[in-house]
N, C-alpha and C positions, 0 to 999 in steps of 0.2 A: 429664762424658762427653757426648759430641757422641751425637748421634738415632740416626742409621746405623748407630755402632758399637756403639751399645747393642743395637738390632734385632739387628746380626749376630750378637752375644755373646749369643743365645737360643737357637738352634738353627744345626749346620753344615749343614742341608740343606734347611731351607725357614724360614729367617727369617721371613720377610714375611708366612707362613702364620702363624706362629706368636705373633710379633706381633699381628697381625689378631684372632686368638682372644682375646688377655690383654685386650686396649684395647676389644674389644667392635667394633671396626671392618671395613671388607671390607678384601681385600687388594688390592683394586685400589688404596682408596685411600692405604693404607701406603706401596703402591709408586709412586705417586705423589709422597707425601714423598719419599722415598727419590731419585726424579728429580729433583726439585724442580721441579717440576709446580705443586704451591699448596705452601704453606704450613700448618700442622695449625690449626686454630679455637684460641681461647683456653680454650672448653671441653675440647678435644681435648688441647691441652701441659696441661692442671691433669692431667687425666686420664694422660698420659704420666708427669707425673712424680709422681702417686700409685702407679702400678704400678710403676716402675721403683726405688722408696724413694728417692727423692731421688737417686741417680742418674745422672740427668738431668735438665737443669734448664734455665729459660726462654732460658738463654747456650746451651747444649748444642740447643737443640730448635729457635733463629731464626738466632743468629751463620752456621751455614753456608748459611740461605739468604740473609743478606745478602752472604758472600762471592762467593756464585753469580751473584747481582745483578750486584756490583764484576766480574764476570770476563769475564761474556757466557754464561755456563751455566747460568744461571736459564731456564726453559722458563713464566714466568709476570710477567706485567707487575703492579707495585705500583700501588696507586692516587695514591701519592705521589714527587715526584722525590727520590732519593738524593744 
């Protein structure tokens, strides 16, 4: 399961809140994932996919921001060329 869809599959009316609270994070920076703003830390995805029970998974938590990358809808420059 992809980041987002799991976020939204927690609550219909404030996700991002709700997330924020499981993961221990703010919600700004949730919703930041969620734009794809950055990317979550490597500590952050281990942490995602402990709460989520597997889940969600390192494919599920970076694949769509490298698709965002591929598209022009990434809002965050990589250190490295794709």
């Amino acid at each position: 399961m992809e980041l987002n869809a799991w976020i939204d599959s927690l609550s219909p009316a404030s996700p991002s809140k709700v997330a924020a609270e499981l993961l221990g994070e703010k919600r700004r920076t949730v919703d930041s994932w969620r734009r794809f703003e950055c990317p979550p830390s490597f500590a952050a995805a281990l942490n995602i996919v402990k709460k989520s029970g597997g889940r969600v998974d390192f494919n599920g938590i970076y694949n769509p921001f490298v698709r965002a990358l591929e598209d022009g809808t990434a809002k965050f420059t990589p250190r490295v060329r794709l």
